[in-house]
C-alpha positions as CSV (number, residue, x, y, z in Angstrom):
1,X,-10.6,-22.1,28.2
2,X,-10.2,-25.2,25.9
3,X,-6.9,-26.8,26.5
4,X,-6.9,-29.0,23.1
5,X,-7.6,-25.5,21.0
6,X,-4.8,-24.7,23.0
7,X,-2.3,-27.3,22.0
8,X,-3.1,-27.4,18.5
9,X,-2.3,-23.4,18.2
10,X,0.5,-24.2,19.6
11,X,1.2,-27.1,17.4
12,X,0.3,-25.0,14.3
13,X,2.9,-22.5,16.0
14,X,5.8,-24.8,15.6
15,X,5.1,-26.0,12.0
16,X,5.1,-22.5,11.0
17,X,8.4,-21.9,12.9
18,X,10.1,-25.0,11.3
19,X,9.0,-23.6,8.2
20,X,10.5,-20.7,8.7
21,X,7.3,-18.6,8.3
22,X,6.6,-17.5,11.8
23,X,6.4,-13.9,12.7
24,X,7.9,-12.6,15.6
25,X,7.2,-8.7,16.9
26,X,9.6,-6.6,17.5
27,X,9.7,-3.2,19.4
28,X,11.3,-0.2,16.8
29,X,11.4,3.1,17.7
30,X,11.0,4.9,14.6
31,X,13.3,8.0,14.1
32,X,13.7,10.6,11.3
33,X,16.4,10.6,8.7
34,X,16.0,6.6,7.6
35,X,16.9,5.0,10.8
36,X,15.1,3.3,13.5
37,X,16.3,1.7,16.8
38,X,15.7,-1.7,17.6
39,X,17.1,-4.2,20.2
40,X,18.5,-0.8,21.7
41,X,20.6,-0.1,18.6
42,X,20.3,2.4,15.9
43,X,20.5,0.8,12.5
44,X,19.3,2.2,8.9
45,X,15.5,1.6,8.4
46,X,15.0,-0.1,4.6
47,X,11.5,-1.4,6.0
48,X,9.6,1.8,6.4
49,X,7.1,2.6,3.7
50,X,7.1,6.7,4.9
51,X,8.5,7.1,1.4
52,X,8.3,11.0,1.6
53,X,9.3,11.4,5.5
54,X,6.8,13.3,6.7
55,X,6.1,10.9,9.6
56,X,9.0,12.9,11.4
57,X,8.0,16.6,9.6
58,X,8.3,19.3,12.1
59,X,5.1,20.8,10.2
60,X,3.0,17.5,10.3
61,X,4.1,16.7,13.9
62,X,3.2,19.9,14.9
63,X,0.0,20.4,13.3
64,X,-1.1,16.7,15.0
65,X,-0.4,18.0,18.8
66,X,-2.2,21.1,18.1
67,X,-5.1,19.3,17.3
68,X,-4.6,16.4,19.8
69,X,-4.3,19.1,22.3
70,X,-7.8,19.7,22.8
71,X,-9.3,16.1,21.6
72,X,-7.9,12.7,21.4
73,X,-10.1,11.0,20.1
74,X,-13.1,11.5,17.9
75,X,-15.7,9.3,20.3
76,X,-18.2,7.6,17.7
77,X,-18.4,6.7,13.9
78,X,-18.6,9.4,11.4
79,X,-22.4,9.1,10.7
80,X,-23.2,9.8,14.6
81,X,-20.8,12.7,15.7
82,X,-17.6,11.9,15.0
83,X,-17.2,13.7,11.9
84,X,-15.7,17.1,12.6
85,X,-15.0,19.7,10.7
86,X,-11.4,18.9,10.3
87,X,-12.8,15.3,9.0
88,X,-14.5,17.7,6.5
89,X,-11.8,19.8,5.4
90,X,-9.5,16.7,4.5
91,X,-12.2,15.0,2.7
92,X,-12.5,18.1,0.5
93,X,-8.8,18.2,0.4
94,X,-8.8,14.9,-0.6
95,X,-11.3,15.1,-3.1
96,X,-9.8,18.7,-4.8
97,X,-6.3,16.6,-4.7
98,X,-8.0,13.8,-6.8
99,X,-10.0,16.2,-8.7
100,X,-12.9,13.9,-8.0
101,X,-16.4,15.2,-6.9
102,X,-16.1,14.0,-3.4
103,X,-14.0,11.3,-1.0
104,X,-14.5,9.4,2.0
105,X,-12.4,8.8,5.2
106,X,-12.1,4.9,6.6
107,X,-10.2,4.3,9.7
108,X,-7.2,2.4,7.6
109,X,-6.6,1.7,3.9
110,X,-7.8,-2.3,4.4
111,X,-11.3,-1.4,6.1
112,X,-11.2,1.4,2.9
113,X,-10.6,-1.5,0.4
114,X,-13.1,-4.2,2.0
115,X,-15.7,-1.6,2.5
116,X,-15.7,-0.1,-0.9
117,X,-15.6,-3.6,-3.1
118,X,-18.1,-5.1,-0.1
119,X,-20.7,-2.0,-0.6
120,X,-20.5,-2.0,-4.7
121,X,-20.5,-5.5,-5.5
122,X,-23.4,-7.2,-5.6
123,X,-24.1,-11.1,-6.4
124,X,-24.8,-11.0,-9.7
125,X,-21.9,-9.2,-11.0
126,X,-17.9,-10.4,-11.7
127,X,-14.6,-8.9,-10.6
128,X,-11.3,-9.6,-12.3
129,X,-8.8,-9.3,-9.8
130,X,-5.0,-9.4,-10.5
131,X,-3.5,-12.2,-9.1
132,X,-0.8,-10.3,-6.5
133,X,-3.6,-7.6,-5.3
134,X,-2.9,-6.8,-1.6
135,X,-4.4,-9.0,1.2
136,X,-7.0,-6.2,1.7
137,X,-8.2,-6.5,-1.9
138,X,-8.6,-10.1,-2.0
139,X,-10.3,-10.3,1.2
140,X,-12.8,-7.6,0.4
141,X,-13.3,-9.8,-3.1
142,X,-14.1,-12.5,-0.4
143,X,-16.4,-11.2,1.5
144,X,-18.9,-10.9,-1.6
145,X,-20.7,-13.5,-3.5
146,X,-20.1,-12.3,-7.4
147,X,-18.4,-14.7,-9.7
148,X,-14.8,-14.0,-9.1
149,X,-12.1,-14.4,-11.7
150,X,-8.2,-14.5,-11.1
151,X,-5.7,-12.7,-14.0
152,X,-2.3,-12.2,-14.7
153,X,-1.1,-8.8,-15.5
154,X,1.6,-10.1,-17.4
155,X,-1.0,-12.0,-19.6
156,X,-3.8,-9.5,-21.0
157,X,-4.6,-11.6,-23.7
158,X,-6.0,-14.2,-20.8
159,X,-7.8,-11.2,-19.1
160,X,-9.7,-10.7,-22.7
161,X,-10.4,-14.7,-22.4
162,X,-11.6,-14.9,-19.2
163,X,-14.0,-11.3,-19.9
164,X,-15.8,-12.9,-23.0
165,X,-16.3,-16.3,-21.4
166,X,-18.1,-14.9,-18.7
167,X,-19.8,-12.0,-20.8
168,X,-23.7,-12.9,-20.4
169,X,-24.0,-14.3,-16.6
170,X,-23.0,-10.8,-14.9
171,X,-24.6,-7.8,-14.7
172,X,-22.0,-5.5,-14.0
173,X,-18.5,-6.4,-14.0
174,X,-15.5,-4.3,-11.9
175,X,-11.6,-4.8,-12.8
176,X,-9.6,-4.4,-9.5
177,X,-6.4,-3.7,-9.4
178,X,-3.3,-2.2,-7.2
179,X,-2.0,0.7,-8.7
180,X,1.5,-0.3,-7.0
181,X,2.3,-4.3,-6.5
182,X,4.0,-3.6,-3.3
183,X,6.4,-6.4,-3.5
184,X,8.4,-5.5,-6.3
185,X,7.2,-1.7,-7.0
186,X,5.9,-2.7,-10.7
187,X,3.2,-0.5,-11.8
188,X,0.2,-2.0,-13.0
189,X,-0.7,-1.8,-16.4
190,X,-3.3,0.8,-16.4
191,X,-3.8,2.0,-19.7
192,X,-4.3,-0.9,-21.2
193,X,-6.5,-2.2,-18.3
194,X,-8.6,0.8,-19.1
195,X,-9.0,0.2,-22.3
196,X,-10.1,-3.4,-21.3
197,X,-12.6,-2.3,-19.4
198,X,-13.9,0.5,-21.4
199,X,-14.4,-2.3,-24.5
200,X,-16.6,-5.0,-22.0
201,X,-17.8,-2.0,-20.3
202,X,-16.2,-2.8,-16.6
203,X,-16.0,-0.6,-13.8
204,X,-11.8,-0.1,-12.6
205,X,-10.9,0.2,-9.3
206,X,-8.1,1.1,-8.2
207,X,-5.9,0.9,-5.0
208,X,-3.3,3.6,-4.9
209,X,-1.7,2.8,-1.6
210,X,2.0,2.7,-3.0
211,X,1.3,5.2,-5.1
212,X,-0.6,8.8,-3.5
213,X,2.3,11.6,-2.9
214,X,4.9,9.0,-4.9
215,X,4.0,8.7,-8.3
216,X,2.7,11.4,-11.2
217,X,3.3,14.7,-11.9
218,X,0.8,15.8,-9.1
219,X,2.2,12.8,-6.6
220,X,-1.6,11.6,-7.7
221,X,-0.3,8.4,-7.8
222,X,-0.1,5.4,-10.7
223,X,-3.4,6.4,-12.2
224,X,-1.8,10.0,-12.8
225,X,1.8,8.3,-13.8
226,X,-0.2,6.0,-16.4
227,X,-2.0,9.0,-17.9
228,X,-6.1,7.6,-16.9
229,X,-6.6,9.6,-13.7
230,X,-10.0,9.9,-14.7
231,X,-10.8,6.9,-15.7
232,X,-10.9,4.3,-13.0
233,X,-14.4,4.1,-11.3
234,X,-12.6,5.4,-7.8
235,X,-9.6,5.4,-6.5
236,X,-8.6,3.8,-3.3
237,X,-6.0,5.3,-0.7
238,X,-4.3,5.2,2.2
239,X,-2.7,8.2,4.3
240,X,-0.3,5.6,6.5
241,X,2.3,5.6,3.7
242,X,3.8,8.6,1.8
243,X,1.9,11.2,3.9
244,X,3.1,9.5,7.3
245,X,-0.2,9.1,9.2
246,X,-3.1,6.9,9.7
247,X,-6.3,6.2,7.6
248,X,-8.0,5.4,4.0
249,X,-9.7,6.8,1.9
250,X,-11.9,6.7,-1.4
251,X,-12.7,9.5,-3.9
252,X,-15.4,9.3,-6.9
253,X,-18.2,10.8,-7.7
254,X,-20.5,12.0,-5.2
255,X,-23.4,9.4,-5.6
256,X,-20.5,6.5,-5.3
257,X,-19.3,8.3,-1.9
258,X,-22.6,9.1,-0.5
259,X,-23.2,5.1,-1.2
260,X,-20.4,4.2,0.1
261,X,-21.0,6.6,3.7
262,X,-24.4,4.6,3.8
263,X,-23.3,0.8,2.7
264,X,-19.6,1.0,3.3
265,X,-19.7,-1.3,6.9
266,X,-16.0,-0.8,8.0
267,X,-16.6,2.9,7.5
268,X,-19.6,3.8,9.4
269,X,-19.4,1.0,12.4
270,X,-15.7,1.8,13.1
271,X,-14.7,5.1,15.0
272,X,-14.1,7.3,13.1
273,X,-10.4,8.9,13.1
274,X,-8.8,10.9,15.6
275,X,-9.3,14.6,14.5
276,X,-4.9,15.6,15.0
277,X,-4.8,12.6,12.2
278,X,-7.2,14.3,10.0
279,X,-4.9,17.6,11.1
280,X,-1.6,15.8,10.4
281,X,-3.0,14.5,7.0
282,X,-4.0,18.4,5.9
283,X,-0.6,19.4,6.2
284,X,1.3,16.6,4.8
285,X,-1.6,16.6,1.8
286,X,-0.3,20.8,1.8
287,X,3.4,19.6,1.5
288,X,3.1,16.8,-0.9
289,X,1.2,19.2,-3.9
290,X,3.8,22.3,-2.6
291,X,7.1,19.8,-2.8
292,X,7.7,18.1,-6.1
293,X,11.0,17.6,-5.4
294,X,10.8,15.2,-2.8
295,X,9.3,12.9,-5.3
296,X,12.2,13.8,-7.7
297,X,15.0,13.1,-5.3
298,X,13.0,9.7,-4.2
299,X,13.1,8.6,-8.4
300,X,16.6,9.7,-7.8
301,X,17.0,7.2,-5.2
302,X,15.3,4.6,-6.9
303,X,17.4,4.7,-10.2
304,X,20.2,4.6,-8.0
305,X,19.7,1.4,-6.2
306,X,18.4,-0.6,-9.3
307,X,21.6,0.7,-11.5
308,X,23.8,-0.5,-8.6
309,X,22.0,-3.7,-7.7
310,X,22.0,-5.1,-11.6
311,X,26.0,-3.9,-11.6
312,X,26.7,-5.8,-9.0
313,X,25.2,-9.2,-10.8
314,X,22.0,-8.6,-8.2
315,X,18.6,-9.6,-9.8
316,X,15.8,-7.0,-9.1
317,X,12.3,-7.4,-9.6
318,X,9.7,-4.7,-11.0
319,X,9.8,-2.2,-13.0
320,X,11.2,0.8,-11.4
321,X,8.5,2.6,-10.9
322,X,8.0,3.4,-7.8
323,X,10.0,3.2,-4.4
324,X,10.1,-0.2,-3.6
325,X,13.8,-2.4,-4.5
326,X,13.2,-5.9,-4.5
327,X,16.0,-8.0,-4.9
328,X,16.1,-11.8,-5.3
329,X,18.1,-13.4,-2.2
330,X,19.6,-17.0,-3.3
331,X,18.2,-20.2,-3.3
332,X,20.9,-21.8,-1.1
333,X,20.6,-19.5,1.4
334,X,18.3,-18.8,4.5
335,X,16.8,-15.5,3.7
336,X,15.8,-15.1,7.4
337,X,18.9,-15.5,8.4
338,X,20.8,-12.9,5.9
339,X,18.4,-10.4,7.1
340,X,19.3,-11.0,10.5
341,X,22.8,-10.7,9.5
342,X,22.3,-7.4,8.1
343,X,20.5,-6.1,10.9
344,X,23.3,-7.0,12.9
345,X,25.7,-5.0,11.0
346,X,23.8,-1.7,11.3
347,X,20.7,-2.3,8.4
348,X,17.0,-3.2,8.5
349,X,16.0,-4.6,5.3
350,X,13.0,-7.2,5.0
351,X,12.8,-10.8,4.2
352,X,10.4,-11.4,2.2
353,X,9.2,-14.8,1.0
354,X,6.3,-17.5,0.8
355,X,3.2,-17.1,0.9
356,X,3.3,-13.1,0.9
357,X,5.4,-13.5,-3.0
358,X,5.5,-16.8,-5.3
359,X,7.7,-20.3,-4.2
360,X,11.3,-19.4,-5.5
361,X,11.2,-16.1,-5.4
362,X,12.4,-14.8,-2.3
363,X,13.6,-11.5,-1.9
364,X,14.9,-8.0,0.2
365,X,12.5,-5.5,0.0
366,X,14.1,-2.1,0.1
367,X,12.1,0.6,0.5
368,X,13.1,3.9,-0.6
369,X,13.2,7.2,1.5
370,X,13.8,10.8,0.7
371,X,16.1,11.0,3.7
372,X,18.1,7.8,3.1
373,X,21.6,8.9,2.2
374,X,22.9,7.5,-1.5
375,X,25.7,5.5,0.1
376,X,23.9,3.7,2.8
377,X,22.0,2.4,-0.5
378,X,25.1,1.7,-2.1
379,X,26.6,0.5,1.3
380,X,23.5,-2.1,1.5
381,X,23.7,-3.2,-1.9
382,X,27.2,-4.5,-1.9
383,X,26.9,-6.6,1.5
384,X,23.8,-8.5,0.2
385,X,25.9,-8.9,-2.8
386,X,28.8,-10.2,-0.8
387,X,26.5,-12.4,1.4
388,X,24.8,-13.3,-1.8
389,X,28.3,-14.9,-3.2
């Protein structure tokens, strides 16, 4: 063991503790209704992203230990023998859901967004990737050797720029995208991403992480809410967020997925899922298209929170789309330490600030529950409002 790698971890440790951007880990036991324990107390959980609660559903929970009953594990990767048939039945679910021709399981959304860009891109073509895509966007984009170009969603007119500038040294180019900027809940621009892309002939892809079950009439997700469902090239998803389990996924057409099972490397030399997850994922899939009104009463939330934050002088960012409340902590004051505050008194809300969102923009990320209860929203507001004075 080298003693001088050693040291300078642990000098690289320190400067990011004096920085104030050293993580710690915590043990949280995760409980239904909004709330969590942690430290041994029970406080109000603002940092879960199981938007629709079915992590705790009787139905899902259920349907998980039946399977787990008789297999824990699926053993191998998907293209040796751990497919089973209840791998099969979600991927048709998933693909029906869609209303794509066919979709493909990963082990989590990340290895399902570096192993989709990874297997489609190829040298000689471009992406155009938005500036605040997700880590696992940016580090699939890394992982290939195209000509990569950085936009700003705000700025379109720069996208256009940037297209015809490069138009002539690509063969095919691909316009990524998240579907949901998770740091803010701002939806991304689709339509008129589309339409981009449809005019310099691009591919779209799109990660709906924060969006599947949330967002759309069908809980489809921002593709659906934006009106291009069918549009983007495929859609990328995860099933660790509204449906409360574990996994990604990708759906297209069946000549992408069936490129994808061959060339997608996260998918087919990982294990592949534990069949009770594919079980658990059935059912909340089942409750999600049978259950509108979970997504209405989580809109009902969200209005709620951003009405009540800008009352109280609070500045929130996004566009209040989706579940996420982000709300900009001041300057003056130690963000890590007014979310310590608050966990103190009885909630667990977020800090979030550099590198993960832009220098001077630090901010509590709330995210939204169907269980939470209206005033413990209110309730939250007005102490980061008090603590923001």
């Amino acid at each position: 063991m080298s003693q001088t790698l050693i040291g300078s971890l642990q000098q690289r440790l320190e400067k990011l503790e004096s920085s104030g951007k050293r993580r710690f880990p915590r043990q949280v036991e995760s409980l239904p209704h909004g709330r969590c324990i942690i430290d041994g107390k029970e406080i109000i959980n603002f940092g879960s992203n199981d938007y629709l609660s079915l992590a705790h559903d009787s139905r899902v929970c259920t349907a998980f230990a039946e399977a787990a009953s008789w297999q824990s594990g699926s053993a191998s990767s998907s293209l040796i023998v751990g497919r089973s048939s209840l791998h099969v039945e979600l991927e048709e679910r998933l693909a029906e859901f869609e209303e794509c021709e066919a979709a493909l399981l990963f082990p989590t959304g990340f290895a399902a967004n570096c192993g989709t860009i990874q297997a489609l891109v190829r040298p000689q073509d471009a992406i155009f990737s938005e500036r605040e895509n997700h880590a696992s966007l940016i580090d699939g984009i890394r992982g290939t050797k195209a000509l990569v170009s950085i936009y700003d969603r705000g700025d379109l007119s720069s996208l256009i720029d940037r297209i015809e500038e490069k138009r002539g040294s690509y063969e095919q180019g691909f316009l990524i995208t998240d579907g949901v900027f998770s740091m803010d809940g701002t939806v991304a621009p689709l339509q008129e991403l589309c339409d981009i892309a449809h005019r310099f002939r691009l591919e779209v892809l799109v990660d709906e992480a924060h969006g599947t079950g949330v967002l759309g009439e069908h809980g489809r997700g921002a593709s659906e809410f934006s009106g291009v469902h069918s549009r983007p090239f495929v859609h990328i998803g995860t099933l660790s967020k509204a449906l409360g389990c574990l996994g990604g996924f990708v759906t297209g057409s069946q000549e992408t997925i069936e490129w994808l099972r061959n060339q997608a490397r996260p998918q087919f030399f990982s294990t592949a899922l534990p069949p009770a997850v594919c079980a658990a994922a059935l059912q909340s899939l089942l409750i999600v298209k049978s259950e509108p009104e979970r997504r209405h009463k989580l809109q009902q939330h969200n209005q709620l929170a951003r009405t009540h934050a800008k009352s109280l002088g609070l500045t929130v960012y996004g566009d209040g789309r989706a579940p996420v409340v982000a709300v900009r902590a001041p300057e003056s004051r130690n963000i890590v330490t007014m979310s310590q505050q608050l966990q103190n008194e009885g909630w667990f809300v977020p800090a979030i600030l550099p590198p993960t969102v832009p220098l001077g923009t630090n901010r509590f990320r709330m995210s939204l529950t169907v269980d939470h209860d209206p005033k413990d929203i209110v309730a939250l507001l007005n102490r980061i409002a008090e603590l923001s004075e």
